[in-house]
N, CA, C and O atoms as a printed pandas DataFrame, in Angstrom:
     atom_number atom_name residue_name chain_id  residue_number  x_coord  y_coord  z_coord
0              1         N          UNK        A               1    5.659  -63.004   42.289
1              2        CA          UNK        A               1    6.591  -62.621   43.336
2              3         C          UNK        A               1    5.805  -61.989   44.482
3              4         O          UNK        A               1    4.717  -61.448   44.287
4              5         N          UNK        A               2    6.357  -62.066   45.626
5              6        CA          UNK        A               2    5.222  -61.529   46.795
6              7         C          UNK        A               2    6.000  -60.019   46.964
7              8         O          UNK        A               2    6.968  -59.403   46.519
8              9         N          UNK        A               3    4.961  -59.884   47.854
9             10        CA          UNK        A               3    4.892  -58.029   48.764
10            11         C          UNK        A               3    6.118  -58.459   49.634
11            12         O          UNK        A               3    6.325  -59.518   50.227
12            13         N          UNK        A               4    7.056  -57.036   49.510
13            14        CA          UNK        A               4    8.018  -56.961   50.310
14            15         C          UNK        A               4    7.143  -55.950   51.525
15            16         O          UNK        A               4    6.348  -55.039   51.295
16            17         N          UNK        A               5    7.596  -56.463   52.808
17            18        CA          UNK        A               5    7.012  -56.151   54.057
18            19         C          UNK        A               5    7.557  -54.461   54.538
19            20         O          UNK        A               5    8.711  -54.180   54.863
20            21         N          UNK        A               6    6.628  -53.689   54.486
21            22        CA          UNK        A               6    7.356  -52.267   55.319
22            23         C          UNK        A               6    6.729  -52.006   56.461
23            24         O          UNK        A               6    5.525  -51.797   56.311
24            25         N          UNK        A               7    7.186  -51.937   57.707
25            26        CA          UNK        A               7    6.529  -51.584   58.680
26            27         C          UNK        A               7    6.082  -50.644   58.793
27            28         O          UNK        A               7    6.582  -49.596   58.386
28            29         N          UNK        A               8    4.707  -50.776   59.545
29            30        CA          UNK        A               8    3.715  -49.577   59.599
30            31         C          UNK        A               8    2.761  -49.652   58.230
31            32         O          UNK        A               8    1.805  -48.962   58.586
32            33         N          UNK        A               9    2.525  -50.008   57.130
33            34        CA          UNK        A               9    2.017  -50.592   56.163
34            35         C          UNK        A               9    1.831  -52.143   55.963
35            36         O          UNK        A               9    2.525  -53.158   56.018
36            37         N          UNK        A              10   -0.071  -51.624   55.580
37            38        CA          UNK        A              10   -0.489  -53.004   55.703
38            39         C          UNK        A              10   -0.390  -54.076   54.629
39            40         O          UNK        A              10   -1.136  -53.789   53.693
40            41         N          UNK        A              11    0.215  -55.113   54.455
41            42        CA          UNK        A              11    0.474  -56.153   53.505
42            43         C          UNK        A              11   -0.853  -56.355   52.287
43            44         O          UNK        A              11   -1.005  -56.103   51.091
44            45         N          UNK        A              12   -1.625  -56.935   53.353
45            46        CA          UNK        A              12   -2.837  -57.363   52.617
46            47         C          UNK        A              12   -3.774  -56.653   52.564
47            48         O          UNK        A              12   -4.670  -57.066   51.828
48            49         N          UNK        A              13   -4.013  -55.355   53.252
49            50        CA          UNK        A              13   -5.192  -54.777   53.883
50            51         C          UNK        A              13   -4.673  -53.673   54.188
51            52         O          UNK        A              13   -3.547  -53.575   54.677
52            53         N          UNK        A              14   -5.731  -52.336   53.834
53            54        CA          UNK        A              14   -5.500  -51.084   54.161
54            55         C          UNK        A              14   -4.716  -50.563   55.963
55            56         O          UNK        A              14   -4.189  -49.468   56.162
56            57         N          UNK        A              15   -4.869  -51.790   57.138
57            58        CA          UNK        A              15   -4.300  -51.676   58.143
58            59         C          UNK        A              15   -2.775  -52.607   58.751
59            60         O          UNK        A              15   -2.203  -53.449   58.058
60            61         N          UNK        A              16   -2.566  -52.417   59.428
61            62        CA          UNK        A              16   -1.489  -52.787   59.786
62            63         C          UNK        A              16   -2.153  -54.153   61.054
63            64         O          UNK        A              16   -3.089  -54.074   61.849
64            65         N          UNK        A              17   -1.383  -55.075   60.824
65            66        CA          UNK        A              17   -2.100  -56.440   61.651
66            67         C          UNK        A              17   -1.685  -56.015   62.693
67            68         O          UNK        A              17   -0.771  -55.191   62.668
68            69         N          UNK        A              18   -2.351  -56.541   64.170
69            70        CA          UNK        A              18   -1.414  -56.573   65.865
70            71         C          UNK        A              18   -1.583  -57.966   65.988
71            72         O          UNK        A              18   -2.383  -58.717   65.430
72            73         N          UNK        A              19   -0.456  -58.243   67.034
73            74        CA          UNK        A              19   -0.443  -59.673   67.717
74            75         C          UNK        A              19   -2.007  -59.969   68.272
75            76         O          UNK        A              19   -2.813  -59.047   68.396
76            77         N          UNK        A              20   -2.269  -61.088   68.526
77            78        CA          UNK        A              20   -3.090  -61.498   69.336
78            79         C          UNK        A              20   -2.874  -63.047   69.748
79            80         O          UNK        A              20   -2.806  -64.070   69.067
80            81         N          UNK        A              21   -2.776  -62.755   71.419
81            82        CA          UNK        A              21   -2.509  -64.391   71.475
82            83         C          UNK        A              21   -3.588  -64.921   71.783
83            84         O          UNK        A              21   -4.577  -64.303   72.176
84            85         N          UNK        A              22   -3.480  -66.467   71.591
85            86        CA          UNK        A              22   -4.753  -67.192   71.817
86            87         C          UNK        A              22   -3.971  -68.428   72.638
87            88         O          UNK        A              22   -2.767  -68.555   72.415
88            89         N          UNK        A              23   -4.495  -69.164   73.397
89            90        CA          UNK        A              23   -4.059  -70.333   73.573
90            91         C          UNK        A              23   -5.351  -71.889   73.273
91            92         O          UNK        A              23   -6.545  -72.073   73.509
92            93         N          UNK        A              24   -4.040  -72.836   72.543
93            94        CA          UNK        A              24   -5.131  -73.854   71.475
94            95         C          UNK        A              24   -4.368  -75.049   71.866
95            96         O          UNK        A              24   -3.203  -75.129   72.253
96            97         N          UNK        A              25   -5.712  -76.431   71.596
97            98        CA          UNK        A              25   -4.421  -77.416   72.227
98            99         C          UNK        A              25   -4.016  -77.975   70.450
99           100         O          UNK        A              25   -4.495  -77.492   69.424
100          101         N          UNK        A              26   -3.311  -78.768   70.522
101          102        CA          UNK        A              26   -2.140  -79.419   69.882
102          103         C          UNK        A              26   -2.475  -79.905   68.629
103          104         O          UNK        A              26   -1.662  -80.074   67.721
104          105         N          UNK        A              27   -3.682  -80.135   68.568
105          106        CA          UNK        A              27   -5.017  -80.723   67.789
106          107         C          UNK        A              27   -5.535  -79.792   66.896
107          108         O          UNK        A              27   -5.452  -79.910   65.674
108          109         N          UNK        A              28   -6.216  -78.613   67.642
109          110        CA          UNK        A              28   -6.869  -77.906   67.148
110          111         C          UNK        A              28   -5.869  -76.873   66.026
111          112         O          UNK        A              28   -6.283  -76.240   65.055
112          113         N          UNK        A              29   -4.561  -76.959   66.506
113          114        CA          UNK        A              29   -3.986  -76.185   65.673
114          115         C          UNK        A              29   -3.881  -76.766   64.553
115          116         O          UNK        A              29   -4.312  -76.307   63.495
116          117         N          UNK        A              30   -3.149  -78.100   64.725
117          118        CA          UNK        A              30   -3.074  -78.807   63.738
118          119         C          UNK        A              30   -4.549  -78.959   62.663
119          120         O          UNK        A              30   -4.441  -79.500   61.563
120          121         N          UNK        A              31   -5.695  -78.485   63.091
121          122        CA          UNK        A              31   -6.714  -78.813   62.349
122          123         C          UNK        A              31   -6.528  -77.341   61.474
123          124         O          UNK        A              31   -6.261  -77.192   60.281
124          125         N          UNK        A              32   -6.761  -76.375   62.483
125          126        CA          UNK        A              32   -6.675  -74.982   61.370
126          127         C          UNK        A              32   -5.632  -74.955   60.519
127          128         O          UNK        A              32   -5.773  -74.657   59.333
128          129         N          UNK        A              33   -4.234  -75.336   61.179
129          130        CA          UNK        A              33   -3.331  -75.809   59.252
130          131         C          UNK        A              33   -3.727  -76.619   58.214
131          132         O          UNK        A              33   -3.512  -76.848   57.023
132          133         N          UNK        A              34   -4.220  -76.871   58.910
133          134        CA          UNK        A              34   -5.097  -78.168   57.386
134          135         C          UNK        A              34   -6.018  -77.170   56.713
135          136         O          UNK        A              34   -5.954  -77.120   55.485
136          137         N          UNK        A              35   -6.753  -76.477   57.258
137          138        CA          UNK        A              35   -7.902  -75.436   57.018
138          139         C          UNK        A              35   -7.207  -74.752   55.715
139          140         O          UNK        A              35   -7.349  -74.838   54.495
140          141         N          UNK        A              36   -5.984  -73.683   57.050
141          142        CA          UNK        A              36   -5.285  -72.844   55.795
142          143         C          UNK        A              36   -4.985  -73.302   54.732
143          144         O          UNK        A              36   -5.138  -72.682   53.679
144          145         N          UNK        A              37   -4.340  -74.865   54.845
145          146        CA          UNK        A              37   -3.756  -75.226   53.659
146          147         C          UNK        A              37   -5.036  -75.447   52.424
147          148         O          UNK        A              37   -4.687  -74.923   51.366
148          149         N          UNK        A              38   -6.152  -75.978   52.362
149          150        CA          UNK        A              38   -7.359  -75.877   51.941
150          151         C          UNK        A              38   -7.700  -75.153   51.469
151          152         O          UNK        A              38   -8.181  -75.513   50.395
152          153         N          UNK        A              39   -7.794  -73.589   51.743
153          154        CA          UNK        A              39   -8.261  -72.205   51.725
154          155         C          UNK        A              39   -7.002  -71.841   51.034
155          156         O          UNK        A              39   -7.241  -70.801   50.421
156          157         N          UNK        A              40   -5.703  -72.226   50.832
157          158        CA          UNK        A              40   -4.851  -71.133   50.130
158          159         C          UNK        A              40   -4.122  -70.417   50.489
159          160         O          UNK        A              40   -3.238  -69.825   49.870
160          161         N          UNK        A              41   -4.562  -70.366   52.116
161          162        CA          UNK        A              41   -4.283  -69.512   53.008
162          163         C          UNK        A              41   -2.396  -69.653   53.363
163          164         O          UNK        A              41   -1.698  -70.667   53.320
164          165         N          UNK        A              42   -2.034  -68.344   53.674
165          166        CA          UNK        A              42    0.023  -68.474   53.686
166          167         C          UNK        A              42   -0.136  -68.946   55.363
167          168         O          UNK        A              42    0.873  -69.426   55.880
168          169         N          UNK        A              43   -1.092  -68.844   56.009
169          170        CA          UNK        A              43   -0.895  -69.356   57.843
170          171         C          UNK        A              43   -1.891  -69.244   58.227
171          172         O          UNK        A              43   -2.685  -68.508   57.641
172          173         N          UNK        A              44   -2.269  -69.983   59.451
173          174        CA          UNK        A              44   -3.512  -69.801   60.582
174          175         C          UNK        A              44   -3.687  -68.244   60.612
175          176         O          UNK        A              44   -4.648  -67.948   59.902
176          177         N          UNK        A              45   -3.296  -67.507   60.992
177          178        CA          UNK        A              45   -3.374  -65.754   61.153
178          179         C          UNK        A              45   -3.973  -65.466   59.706
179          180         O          UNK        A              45   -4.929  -64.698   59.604
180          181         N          UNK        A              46   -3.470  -66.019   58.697
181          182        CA          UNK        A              46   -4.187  -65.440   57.319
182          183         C          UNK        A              46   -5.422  -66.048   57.151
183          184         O          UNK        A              46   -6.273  -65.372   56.572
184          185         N          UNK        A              47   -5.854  -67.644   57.679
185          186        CA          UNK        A              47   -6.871  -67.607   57.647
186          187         C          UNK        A              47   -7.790  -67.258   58.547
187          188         O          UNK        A              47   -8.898  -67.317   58.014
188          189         N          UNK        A              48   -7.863  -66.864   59.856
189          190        CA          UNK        A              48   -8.720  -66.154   60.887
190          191         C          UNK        A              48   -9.078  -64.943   60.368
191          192         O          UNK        A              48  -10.233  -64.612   60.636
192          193         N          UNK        A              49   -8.203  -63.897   59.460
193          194        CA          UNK        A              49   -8.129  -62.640   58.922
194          195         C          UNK        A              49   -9.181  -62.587   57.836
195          196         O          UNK        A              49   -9.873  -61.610   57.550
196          197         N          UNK        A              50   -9.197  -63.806   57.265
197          198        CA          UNK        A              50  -10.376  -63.867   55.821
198          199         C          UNK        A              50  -11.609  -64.558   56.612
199          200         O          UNK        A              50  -12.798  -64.412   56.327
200          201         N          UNK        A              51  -11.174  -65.202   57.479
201          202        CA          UNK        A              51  -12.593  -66.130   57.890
202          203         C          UNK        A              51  -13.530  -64.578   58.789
203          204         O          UNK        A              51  -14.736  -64.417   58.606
204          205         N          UNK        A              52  -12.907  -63.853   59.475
205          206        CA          UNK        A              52  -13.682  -62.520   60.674
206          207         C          UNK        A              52  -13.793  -61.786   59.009
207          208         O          UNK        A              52  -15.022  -61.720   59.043
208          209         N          UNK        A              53  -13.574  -61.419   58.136
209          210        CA          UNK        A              53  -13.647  -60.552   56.923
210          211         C          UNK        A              53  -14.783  -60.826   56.001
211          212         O          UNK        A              53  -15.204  -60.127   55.079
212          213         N          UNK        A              54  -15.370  -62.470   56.615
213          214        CA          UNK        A              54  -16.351  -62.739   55.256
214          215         C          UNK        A              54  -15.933  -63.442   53.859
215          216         O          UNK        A              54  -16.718  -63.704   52.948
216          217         N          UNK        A              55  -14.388  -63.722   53.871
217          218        CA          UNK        A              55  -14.078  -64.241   52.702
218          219         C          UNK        A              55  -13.869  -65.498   52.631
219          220         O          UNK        A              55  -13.002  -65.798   51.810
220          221         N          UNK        A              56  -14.323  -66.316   53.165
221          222        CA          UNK        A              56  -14.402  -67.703   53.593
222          223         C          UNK        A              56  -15.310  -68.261   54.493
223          224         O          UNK        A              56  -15.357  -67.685   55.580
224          225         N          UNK        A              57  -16.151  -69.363   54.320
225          226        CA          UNK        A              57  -16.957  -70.030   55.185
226          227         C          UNK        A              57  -16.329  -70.777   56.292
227          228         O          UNK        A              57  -17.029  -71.394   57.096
């Protein structure tokens, strides 16, 4: 069963995530869902979070 979400507490990680926008074309996104899906990963944001962390190549 997963983590129920409380704001101000971090899900996965001792911090609390912030937005960050990026802009990507149409392609490239579609490539990093393929990624996540690969990796395990629940979304693009979860995998950028493990990939800057070291837990993924």
């Amino acid at each position: 069963m997963g983590k129920k979400k409380l704001r101000g507490i971090g899900q996965d990680y001792s911090e609390v995530k912030i937005n960050v926008n990026i802009a990507l074309t149409p392609t490239a996104k579609k490539i990093l869902h393929e990624r996540a899906v690969e990796h395990s990963c629940r979304s693009i944001s979860d995998l950028v979070e493990k990939w800057a962390r070291g837990e993924i190549a």
